[in-house]
VMD Tcl script that draws the C-alpha trace (Angstrom):
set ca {
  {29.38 -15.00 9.11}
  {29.84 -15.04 5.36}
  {26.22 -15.50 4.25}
  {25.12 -15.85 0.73}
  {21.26 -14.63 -0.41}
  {19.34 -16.06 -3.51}
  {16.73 -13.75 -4.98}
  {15.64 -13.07 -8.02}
  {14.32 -9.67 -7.19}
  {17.02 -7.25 -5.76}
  {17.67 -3.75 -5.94}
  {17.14 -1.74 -7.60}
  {13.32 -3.73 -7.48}
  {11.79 -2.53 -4.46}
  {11.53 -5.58 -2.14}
  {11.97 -6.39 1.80}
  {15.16 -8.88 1.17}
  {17.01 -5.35 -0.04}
  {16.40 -4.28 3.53}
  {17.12 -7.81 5.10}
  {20.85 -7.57 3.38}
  {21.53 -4.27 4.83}
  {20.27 -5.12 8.37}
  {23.27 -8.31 7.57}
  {25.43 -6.33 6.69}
  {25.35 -3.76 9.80}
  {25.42 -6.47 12.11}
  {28.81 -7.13 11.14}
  {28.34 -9.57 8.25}
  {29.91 -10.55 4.84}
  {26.76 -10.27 2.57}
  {27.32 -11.97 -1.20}
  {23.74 -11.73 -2.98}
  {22.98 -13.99 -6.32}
  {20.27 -12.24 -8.39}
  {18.95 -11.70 -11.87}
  {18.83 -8.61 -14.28}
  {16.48 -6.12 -12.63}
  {12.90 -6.10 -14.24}
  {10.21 -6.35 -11.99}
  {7.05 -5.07 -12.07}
  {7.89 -3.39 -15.46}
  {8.76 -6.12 -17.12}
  {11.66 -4.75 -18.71}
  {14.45 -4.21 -17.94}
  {16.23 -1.24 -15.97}
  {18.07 1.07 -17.21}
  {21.66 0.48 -17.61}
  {21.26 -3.06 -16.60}
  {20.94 -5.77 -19.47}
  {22.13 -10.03 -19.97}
  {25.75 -8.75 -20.21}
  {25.48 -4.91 -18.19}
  {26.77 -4.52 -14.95}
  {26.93 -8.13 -13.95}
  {28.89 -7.44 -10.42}
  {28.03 -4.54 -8.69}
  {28.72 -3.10 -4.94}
  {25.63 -1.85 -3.31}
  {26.23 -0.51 -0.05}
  {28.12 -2.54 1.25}
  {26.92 -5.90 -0.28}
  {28.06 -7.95 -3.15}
  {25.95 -8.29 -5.56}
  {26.05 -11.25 -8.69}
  {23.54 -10.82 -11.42}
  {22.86 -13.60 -13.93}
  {20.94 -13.29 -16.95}
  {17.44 -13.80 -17.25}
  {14.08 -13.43 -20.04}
  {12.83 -10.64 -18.74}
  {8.70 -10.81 -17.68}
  {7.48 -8.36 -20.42}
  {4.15 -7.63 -20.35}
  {2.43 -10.45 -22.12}
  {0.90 -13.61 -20.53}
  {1.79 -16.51 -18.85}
  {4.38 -18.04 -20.95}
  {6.56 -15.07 -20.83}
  {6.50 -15.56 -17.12}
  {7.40 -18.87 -16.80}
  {10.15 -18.03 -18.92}
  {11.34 -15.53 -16.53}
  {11.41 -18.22 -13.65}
  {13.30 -20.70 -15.46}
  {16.18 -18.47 -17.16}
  {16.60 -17.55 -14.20}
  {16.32 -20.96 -12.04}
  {18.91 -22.45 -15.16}
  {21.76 -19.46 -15.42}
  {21.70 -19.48 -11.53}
  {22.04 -22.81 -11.18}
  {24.96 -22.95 -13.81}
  {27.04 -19.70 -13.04}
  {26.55 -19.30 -9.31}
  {28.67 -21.39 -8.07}
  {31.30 -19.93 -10.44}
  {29.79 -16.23 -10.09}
  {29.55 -16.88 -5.49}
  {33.02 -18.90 -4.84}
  {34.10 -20.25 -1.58}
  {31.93 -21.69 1.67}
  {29.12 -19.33 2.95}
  {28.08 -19.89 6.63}
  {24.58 -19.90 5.50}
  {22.78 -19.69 2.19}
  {19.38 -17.66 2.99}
  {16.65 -17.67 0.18}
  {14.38 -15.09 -0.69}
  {10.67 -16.42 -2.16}
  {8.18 -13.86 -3.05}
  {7.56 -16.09 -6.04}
  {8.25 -18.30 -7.99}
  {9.83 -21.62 -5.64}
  {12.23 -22.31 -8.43}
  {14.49 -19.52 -7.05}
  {15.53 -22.29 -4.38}
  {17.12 -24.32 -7.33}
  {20.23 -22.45 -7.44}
  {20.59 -22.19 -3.71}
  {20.65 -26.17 -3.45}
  {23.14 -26.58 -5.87}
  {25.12 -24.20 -3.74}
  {24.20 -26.12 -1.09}
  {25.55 -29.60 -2.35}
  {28.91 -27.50 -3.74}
  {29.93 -25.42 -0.55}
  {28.09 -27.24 1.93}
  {26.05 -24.27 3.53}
  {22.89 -24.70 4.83}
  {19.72 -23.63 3.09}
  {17.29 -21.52 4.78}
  {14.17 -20.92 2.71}
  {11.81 -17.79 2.81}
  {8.24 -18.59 2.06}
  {6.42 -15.79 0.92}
  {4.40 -17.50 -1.32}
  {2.99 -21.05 -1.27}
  {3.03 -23.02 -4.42}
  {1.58 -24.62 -6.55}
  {-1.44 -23.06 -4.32}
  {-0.41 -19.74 -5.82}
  {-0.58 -20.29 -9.44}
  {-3.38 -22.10 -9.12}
  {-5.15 -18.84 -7.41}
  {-3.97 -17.07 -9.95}
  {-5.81 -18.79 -12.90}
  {-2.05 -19.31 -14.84}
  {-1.83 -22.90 -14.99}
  {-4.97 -24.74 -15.27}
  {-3.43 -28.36 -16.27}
  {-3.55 -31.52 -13.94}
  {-0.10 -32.27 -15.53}
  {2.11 -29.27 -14.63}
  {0.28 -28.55 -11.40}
  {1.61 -32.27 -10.39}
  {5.25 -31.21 -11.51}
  {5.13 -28.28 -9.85}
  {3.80 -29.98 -6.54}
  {6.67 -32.45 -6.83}
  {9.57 -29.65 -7.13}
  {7.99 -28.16 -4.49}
  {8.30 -31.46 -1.81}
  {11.61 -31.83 -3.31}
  {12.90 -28.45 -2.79}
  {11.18 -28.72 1.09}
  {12.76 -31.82 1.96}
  {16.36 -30.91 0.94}
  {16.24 -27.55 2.73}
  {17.74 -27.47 6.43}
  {15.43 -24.66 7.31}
  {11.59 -23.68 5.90}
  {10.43 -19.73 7.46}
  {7.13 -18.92 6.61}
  {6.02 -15.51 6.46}
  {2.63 -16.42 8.04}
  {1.43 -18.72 10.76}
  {-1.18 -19.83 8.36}
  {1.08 -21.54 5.67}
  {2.20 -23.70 8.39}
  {0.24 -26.79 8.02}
  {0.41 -26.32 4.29}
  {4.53 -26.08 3.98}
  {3.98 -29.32 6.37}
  {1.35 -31.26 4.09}
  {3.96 -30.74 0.94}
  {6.97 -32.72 3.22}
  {9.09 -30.32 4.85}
  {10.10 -31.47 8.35}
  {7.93 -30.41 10.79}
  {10.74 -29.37 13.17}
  {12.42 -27.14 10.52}
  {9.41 -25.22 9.75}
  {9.68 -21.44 11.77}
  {7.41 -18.50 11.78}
  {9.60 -15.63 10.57}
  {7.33 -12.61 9.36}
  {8.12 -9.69 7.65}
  {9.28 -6.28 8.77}
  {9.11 -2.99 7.82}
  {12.59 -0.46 6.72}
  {13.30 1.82 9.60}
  {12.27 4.83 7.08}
  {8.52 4.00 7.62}
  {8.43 4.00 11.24}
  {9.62 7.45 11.46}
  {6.29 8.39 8.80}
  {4.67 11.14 10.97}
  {4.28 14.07 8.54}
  {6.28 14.40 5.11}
  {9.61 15.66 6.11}
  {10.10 16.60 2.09}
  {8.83 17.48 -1.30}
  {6.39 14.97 -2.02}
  {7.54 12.82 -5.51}
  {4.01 13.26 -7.35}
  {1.07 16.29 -6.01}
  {-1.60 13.94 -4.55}
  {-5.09 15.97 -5.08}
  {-6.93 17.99 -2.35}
  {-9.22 16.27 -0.21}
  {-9.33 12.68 1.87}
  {-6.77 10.18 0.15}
  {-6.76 6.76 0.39}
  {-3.60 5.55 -0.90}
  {-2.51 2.35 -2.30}
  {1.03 1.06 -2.74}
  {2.87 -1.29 -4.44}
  {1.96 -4.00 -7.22}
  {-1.26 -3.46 -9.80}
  {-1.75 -7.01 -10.40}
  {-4.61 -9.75 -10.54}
  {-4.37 -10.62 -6.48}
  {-5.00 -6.97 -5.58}
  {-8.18 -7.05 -7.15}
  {-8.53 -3.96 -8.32}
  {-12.19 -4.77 -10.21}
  {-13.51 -4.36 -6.99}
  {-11.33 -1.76 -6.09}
  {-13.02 0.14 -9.23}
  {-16.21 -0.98 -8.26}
  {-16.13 0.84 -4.83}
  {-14.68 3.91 -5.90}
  {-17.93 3.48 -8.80}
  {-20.20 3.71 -5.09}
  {-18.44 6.66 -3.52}
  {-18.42 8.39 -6.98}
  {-19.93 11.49 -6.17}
  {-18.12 12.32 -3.13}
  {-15.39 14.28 -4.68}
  {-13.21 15.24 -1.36}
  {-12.53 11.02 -1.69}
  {-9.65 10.79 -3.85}
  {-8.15 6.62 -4.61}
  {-4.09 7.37 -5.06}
  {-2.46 4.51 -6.55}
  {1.18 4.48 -6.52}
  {2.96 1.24 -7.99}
  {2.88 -0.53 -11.32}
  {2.29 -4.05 -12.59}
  {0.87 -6.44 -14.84}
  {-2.64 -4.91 -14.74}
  {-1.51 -1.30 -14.42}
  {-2.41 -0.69 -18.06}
  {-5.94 -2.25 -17.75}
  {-6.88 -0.61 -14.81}
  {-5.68 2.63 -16.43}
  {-8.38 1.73 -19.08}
  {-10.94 1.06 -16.49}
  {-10.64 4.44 -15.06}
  {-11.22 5.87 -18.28}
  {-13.98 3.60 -19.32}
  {-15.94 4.11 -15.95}
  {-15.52 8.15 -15.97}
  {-13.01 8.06 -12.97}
  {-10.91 10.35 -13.40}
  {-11.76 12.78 -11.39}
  {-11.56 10.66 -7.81}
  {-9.13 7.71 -9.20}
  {-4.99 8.48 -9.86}
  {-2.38 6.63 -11.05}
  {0.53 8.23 -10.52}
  {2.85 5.20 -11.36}
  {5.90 3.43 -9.36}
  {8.37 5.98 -7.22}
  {11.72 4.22 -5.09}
  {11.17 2.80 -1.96}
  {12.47 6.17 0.01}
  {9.93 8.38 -1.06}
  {7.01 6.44 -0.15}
  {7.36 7.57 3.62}
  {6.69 10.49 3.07}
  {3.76 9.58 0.99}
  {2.32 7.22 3.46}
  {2.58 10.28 5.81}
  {0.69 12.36 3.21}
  {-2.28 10.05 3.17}
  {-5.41 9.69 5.39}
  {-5.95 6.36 4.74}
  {-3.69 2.94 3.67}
  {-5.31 0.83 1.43}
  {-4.60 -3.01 1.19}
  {-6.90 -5.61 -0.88}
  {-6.59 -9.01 -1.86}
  {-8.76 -11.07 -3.66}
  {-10.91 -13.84 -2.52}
  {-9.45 -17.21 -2.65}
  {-8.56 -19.56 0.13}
  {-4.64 -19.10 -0.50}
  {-4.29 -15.54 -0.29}
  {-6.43 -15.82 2.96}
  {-3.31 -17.62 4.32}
  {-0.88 -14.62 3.31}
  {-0.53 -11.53 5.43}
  {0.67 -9.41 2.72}
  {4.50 -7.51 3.42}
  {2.47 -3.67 2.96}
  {0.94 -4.40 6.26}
  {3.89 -4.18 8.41}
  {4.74 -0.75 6.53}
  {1.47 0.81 6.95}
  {0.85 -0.18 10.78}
  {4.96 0.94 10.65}
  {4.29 4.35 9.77}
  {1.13 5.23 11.68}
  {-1.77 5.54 9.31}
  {-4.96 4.06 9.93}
  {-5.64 1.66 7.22}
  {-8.89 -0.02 4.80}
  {-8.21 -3.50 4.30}
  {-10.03 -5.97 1.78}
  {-8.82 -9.30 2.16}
  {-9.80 -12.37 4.67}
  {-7.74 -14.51 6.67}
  {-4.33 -13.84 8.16}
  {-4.00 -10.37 7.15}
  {-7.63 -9.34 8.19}
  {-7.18 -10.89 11.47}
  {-3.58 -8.52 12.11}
  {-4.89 -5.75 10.91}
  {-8.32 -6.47 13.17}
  {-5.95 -7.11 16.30}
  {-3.81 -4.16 15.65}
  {-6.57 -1.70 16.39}
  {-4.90 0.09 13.28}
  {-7.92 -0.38 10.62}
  {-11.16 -0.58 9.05}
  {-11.81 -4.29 7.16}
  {-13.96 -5.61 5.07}
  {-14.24 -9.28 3.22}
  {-11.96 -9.36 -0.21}
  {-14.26 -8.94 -3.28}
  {-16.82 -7.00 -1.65}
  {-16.80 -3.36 -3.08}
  {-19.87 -2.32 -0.72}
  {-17.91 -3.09 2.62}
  {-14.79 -1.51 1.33}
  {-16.62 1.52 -0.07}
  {-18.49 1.61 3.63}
  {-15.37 1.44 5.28}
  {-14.00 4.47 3.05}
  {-16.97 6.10 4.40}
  {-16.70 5.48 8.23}
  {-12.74 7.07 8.18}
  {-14.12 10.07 5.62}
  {-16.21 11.06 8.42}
  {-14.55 10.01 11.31}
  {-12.44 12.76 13.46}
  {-8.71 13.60 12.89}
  {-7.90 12.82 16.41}
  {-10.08 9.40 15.95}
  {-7.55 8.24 12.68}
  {-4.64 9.70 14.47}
  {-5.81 7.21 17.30}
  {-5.89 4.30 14.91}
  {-2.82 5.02 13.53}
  {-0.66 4.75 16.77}
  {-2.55 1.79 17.79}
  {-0.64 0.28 14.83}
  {2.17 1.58 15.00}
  {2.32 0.34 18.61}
  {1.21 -3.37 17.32}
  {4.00 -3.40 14.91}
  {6.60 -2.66 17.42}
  {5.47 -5.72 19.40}
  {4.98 -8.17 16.95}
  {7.12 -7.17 13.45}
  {10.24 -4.75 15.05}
  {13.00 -5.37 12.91}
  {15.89 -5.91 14.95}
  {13.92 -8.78 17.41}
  {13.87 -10.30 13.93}
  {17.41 -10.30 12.62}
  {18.37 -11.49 16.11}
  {16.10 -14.64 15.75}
  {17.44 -14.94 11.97}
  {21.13 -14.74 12.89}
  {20.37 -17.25 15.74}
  {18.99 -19.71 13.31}
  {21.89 -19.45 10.96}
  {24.28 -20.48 13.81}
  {22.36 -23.68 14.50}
  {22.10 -24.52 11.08}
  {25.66 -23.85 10.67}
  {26.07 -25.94 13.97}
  {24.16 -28.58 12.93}
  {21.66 -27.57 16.18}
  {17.93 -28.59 16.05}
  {16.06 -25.52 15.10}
  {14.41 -23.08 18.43}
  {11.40 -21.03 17.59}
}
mol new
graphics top color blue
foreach p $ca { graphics top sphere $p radius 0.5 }
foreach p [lrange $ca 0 end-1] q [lrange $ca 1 end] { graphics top cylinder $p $q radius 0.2 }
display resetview
């Protein structure tokens, strides 16, 4: 099949649909993927890559389109919304020029924001390939969480695009079980909505002990590593405030590795609250060399913060820490409390509350290496039944053919 993807984050940005177009691609695929400028979680943008640098590229295999785009920056909301809708309008108005000829499917990738499917229906109206859209994030619910758009006004705009965009899409995948009834409340078709979850890369499954150099020297003692992006739903106040509790145990070392929005205030925090000695930012490495620092750690740590719309989410970390065999401390409710529960894999606590997850530090600190080694393959066996990677790209490629077909959708 000649399949087109619509993302605004691709590589180099570290995220899953990178992975998703290579699995494509081995299975035999023609893989054509419509982008922006890379800038994400920096804010600015890569190097070597600018509005009018390296536009077409060849990554492995796949075709890659970039269009131009504000970048984030580092400032508040308005810059942000900026970045969604340069994106959403030079999409819109060079992809059909920048992606020519019919695509068998057009699949798109939505971490955030929803606008991203804007350029894939005008595709969709051109070249008359069906739409299949990637949930990852429910909106409006999500910027409402978030605290960046406050007004009655736009939140009713945004709920509008977001029934329009629903309706005119042949398929809706949701990344969790839970968004289900909420995709369904906003108008999409009840019988195109499919549970399609996230997987992890085939480098974290093989996690067992680092195989190299590690990219950064993590300290001496019991780590408890966190990956991926420093921002306001990872709640990192109360991350702070439980490594505040277990202070004085200095073997317990917090290991951030990542970068974000909130990077810069949390490196403040650490300062302010005299935690330097237990709490390390070491700063955002590429995707490959966080196996081996998964591998390096005792514990996995995943938070979100409290609010009924990240309960829904099961965030994409999970998959890769169960993946590569780790036990794991999770602070966050809902859907991702109750995997991570059912996987046998981890230690959870409610989101916001720094004396559960600082307890929970506290109960794998002094628990047996043979006990966390036991947690760990519990999840790595729970991933392999319920996330494996290529049970998933054979239900994905199955769903492109009946959309293609004009089928009724088979969950």
């Amino acid at each position: 099949m000649n399949i087109l993807i619509v993302s605004q984050y691709f590589w180099p940005e570290n995220f899953r649909v990178n992975d998703l177009a290579l699995a494509l691609r081995d299975r035999g695929h023609s893989v054509t993927v419509l982008t922006g400028t890379p800038n994400y979680p920096s804010g600015r943008f890569f190097d070597g890559h600018g509005w009018f640098r390296r536009s077409s590229e060849n990554w492995k295999g796949v075709e890659i389109r970039r269009c131009p785009l504000i970048a984030r920056g580092s400032g508040g909301g308005l810059r942000l919304a900026l970045n969604y809708a340069s994106f959403a309008l030079f999409a819109s108005l060079l992809g059909p020029w920048k992606c020519p000829g019919k695509f068998d499917a057009i699949f798109v990738h939505e971490p955030s924001p929803i606008t991203v499917a804007l350029p894939a229906l005008v595709l969709r109206r051109l070249r008359r390939g069906p739409v299949l859209l990637w949930v990852l994030d429910l909106w409006p619910e999500s910027v409402t969480a978030a605290g960046s758009v406050r007004s009655p006004l736009v939140l009713g705009m945004i709920g509008r695009l977001v029934r329009f965009i629903y309706r005119h899409c042949d398929r809706v995948l949701v990344q969790s079980r839970g968004f289900i009834a909420r995709v369904h409340a906003q108008g999409a078709d009840p019988t195109r909505v499919l549970y399609f979850p996230s997987w992890a890369e085939a480098m974290f499954t093989q996690a067992t002990q680092p195989p190299r150099p590690l990219p950064v020297a993590l300290p001496s003692g019991f780590r408890i590593l966190f990956a991926g992006n420093i921002g306001a739903a990872q709640d990192f106040e109360t991350i702070l405030a439980a490594a505040e509790l277990l202070r004085d145990i200095k073997e317990i070392h917090w290991v951030v590795v990542g970068d974000g929005r909130m990077a810069g205030w949390v490196r403040e925090q650490v300062l302010a609250r005299g935690l330097t000695d237990t709490v390390h930012l070491t700063g955002a490495f590429p995707l490959e060399t966080m196996p081996p620092l998964f591998a390096a750690a005792d514990a996995l740590l995943v938070t979100l913060k409290a609010d009924p719309i990240f309960a829904l989410t099961i965030p994409g970390k999970i998959q890769s820490y169960l993946a590569c065999g780790r036990p794991v401390v999770g602070m966050l409710d809902g859907e991702g409390a109750n995997v991570l529960r059912e996987s046998g894999a981890a230690r959870v606590g409610p989101s916001g509350d720094a004396k559960a997850l600082a307890t929970n530090v506290m109960a794998l600190y002094q628990m047996r290496g043979e006990a966390r080694q036991a947690m760990g393959e519990a999840g790595r066996a729970y991933y392999r039944q319920h996330f494996e990677r290529d049970r998933l790209m054979t239900q994905l490629e199955q769903w492109f053919n009946q959309a293609r077909d004009g089928g009724s959708p088979a969950n």
